[in-house]
C-alpha positions in Angstrom: 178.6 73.6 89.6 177.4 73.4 93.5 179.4 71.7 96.1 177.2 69.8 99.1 178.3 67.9 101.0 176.9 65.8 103.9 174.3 68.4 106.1 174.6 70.9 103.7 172.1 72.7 101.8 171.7 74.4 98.8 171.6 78.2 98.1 171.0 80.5 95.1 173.7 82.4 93.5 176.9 81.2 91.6 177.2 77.8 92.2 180.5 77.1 91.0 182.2 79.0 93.9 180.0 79.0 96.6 179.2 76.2 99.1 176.4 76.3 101.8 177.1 74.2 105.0 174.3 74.4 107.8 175.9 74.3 111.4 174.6 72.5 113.8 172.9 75.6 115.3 170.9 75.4 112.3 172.5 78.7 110.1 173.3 78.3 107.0 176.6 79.3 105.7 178.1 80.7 102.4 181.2 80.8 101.4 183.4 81.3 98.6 185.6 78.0 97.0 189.2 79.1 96.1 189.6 79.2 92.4 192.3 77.6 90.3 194.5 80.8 90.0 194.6 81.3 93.6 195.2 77.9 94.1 198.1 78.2 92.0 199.5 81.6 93.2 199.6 79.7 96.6 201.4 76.8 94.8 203.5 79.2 92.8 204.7 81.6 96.3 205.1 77.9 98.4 207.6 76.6 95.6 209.2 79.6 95.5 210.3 79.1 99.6 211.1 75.5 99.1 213.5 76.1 96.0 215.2 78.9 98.4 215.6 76.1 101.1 216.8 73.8 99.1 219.6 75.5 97.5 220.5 76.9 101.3 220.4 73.8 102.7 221.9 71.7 99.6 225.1 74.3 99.1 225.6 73.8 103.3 225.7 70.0 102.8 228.3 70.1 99.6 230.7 72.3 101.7 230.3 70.2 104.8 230.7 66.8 102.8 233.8 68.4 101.1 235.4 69.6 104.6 234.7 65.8 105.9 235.6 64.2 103.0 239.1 63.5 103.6 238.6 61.9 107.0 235.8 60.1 106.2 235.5 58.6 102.5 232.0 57.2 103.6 230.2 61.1 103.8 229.6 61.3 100.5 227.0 58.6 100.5 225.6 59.3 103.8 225.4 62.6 102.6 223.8 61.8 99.5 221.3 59.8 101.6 220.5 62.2 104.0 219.7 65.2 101.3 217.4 62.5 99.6 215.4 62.4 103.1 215.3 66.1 103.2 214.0 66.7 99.8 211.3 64.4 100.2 210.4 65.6 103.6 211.2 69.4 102.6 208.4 68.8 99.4 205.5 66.6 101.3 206.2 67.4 104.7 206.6 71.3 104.1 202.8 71.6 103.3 201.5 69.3 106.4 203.2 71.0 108.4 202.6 74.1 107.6 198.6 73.5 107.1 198.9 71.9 110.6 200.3 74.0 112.8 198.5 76.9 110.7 195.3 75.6 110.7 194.9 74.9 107.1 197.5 77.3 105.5 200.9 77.4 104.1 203.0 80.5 103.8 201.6 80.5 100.1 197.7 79.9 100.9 198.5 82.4 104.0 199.9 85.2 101.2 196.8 84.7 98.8 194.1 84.5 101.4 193.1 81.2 101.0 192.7 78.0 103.5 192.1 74.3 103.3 188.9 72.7 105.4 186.8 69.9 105.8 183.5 69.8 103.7 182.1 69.8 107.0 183.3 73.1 107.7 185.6 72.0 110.0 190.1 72.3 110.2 191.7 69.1 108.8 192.9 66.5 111.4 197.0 66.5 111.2 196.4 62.8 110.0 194.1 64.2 106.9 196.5 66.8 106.2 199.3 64.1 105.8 197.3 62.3 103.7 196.0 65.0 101.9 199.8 66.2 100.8 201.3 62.6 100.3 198.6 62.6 97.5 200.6 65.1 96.0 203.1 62.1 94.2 200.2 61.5 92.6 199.3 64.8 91.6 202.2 65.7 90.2 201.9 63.5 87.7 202.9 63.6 84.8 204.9 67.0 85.3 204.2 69.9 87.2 200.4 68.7 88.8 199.2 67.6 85.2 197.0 65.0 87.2 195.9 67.3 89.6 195.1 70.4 87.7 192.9 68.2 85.4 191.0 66.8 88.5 190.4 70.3 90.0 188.9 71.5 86.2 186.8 68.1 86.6 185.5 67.7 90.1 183.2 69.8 91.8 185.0 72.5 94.4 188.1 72.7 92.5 189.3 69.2 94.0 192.5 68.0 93.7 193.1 64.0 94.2 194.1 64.7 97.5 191.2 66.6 98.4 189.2 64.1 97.1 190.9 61.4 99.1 190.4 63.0 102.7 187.1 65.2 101.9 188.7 68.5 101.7 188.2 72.1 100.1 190.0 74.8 99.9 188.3 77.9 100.5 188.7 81.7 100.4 190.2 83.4 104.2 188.0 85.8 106.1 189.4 86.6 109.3 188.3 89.0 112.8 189.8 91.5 110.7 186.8 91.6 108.9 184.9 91.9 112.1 183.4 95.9 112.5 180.8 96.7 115.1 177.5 96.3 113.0 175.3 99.0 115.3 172.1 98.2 113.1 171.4 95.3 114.9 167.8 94.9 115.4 165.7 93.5 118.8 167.2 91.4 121.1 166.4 87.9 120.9 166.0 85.4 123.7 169.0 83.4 123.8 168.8 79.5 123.6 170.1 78.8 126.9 166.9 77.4 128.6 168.8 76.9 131.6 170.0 80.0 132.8 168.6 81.1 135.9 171.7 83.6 137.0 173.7 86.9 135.6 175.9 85.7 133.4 177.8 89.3 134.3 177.8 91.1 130.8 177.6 94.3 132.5 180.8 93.7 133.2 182.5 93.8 130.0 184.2 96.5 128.8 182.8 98.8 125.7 185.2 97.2 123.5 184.4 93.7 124.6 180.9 94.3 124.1 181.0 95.7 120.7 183.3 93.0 120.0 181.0 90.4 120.7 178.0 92.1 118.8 180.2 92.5 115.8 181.5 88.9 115.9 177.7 88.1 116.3 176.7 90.5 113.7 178.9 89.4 111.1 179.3 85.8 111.7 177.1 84.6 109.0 179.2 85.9 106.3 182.5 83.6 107.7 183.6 80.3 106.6 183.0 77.7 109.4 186.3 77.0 110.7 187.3 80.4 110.8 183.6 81.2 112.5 184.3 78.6 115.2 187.7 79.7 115.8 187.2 83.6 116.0 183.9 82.6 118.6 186.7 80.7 120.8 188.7 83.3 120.5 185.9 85.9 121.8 184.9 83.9 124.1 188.5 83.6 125.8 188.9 87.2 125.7 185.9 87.9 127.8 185.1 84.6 130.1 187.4 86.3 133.1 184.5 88.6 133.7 182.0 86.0 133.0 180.0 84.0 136.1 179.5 80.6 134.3 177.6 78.0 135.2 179.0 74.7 136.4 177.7 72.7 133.4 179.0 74.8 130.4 177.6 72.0 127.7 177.2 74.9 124.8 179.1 76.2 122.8 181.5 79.4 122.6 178.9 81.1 120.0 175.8 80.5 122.3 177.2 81.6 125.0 178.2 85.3 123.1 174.8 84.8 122.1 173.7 84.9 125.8 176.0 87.3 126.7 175.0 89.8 124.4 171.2 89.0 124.9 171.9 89.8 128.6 173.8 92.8 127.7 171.6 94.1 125.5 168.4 93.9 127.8 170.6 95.5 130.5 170.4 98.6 127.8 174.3 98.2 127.3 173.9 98.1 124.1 171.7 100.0 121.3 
């Protein structure tokens, strides 16, 4: 089984956990689809924190209802009303929020290395990652994600119904802890910046931020997109201080490391 979606192409090797996606710089990229089980220990590790914040937070509202009780005999349904609302916020809104402000990850997917993306390649909007997760009443059904652990054996990607609904995969994590300097690398090429008649000022980086840009470059092929985009940002912050940038900046982050070190390397800073 292959996953494809829109722009991407196919590529040899085990289809059912693999997934090419060709950037818009033209690069293919592989990457590994989460399976089931990890999917699950994610699941399995997430439940685990919610039952543990429950029970904190329900035994806290018993002993507050029961201190108020006797002033006001209306707490105990307010009470009642207001742990409903939690619940269901504490079970949906737990995993948006989480894969929001984490960029695709709960505590769970976060502990087992995995992360949810777009087919694209790219993070979830926050509106997609509602979506995705109020899909999960769905997927529940009829206990204990019968509905949506059939799905994921069915579908291609190991989809769940809300995957399916917003265009999303979960995918295995790779991070710029993978990154090491790769000092292989063979002949410089010229970079695609047509337009570049000044220094950009790579002999100006430090060692480290020079390696660190030919490692990111070196390795960057074997990332998932999102996590490729986002460690090229992240570069490309670390070492634009020392930069002298044009006015119109219209690329992006990785074609300007890719200029960077093209300048670098001809400046025999590198070898």
């Amino acid at each position: 089984m292959s996953t494809n979606p829109p722009n991407a192409g196919t590529a040899p090797g085990p289809a059912a956990d693999q997934l090419t996606i060709e950037t818009p710089e033209q690069t293919s990229l592989d990457f590994a689809i989460a399976g089931i089980g990890s999917r699950f220990l994610a699941l399995s590790l997430d439940v685990l924190i919610q039952i543990a914040i429950g029970l904190g937070v329900g035994i806290g509202m018993i002993m507050l209802s029961a201190a108020i009780a006797a002033i006001s005999p209306k707490v105990g349904m307010w009470a009642s009303a207001i742990m409903l609302i939690f619940y269901f916020l504490l079970y949906f809104g737990y995993y948006a929020f989480f894969e929001i402000i984490w960029n695709g990850q709960t505590p769970g997917k976060r502990k087992a290395g995995i992360r949810v993306i777009k087919d694209s390649g790219r993070p979830l909007t926050p509106a997609e990652s509602i979506g995705r997760n109020l899909m999960r009443i769905v997927d529940w059904m009829p206990f204990f994600y019968g509905v949506g652990i059939a799905c994921a054996f069915l579908t291609k990607g190991n989809k769940r119904l809300g995957d399916l609904v917003v265009g999303s995969l979960v995918v295995r994590e790779a991070s710029l802890a993978d990154l090491k300097p790769a000092w292989q690398a063979g002949p410089a090429e010229a970079p695609p910046l047509a337009n570049l008649t000044a220094p950009l000022g790579a002999h100006n980086l430090s060692p480290e931020e020079g390696t660190l840009v030919e490692s990111f470059l070196g390795r960057r092929a074997a990332l998932e997109p999102s996590v490729r985009f986002r460690i090229a940002d992240e570069v490309f912050r670390k070492i634009q201080p020392k930069l002298t940038l044009p006015p119109d900046r219209q690329y992006s982050a990785e074609k300007w490391l890719e200029a960077v070190a093209y300048e670098r390397r001809s400046l025999g800073g590198y070898s």
